[in-house]
N, C-alpha and C positions, 0 to 999 in steps of 0.2 A: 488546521486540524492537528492536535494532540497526538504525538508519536506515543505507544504503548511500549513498556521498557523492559526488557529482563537483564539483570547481571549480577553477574558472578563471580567469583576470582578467577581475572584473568579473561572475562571474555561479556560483551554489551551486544543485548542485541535489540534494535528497535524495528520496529516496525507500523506499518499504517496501509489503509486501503486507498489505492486509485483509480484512474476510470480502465483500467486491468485487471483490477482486482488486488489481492493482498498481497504483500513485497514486505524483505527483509534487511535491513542493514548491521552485519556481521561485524565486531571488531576484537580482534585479539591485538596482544602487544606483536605492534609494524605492521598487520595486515588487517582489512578491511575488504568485505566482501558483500556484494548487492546478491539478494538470490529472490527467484519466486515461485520454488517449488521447496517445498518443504522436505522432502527426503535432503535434495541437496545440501540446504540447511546442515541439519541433522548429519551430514556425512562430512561437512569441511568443520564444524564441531570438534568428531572424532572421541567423545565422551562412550567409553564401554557400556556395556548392558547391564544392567544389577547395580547403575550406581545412583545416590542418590542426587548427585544436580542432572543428571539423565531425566533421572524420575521428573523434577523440578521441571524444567523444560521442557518436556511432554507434554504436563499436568497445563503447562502455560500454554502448547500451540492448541491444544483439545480444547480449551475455556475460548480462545482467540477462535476459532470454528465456529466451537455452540454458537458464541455472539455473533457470528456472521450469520448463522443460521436464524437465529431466532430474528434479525435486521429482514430477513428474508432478502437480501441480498444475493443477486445469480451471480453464478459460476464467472459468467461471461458479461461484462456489464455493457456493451454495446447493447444487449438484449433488452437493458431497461434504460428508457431516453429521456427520465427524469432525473436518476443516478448518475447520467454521462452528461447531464447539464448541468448535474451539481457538482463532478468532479474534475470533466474534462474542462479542455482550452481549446480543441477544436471550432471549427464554423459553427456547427450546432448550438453553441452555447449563445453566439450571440445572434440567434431566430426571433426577432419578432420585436427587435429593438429597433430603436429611430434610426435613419441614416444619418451620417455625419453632415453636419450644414454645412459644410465648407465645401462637400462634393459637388452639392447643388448650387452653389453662387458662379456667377461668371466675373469673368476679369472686364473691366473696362482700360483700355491703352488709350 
């Protein structure tokens, strides 16, 4: 999956959806930071109010929402067991696949 990108002078931030839901990867020069709540985001940032790469990055987590929104994607994606087979690696994903042949063979000594 395609990470979605925003940067700026001085600071990259990507991001993508997992079987948790939506995650941030932060990077200014020497520090780097995983977050998944968005204020957080927004607070190790540290960009004032009334400016415009603020504005910018706003404009970007709201457009990044709508599109979760209109995926109709939950909150919580345990909730949906189609979306956590398509994103997880848990045991669920592999429900209803062949068993391994090798488990089924016996040894002859």
């Amino acid at each position: 999956m395609k990470r979605e990108v925003f940067q700026t002078r001085g600071l990259l931030i990507e991001t993508a959806v997992d079987f948790n839901g939506r995650y941030w990867i932060a990077w200014k020069p020497h520090v780097s930071c995983w977050f998944r709540v968005r204020a957080d985001l927004m607070r190790w940032c540290g960009y004032p109010t009334q400016t415009p790469t603020r504005a910018s990055l706003l404009s970007w987590l709201d457009s990044l929402e709508a599109a979760d929104a209109a995926k109709g994607k939950p909150a919580n994606l345990e909730q949906d067991d189609a979306l956590l087979k398509e994103t997880g690696f848990g045991p669920e994903v592999f429900e209803g696949e062949e068993e391994d042949p090798a488990l089924s063979t016996k040894m002859v000594l």
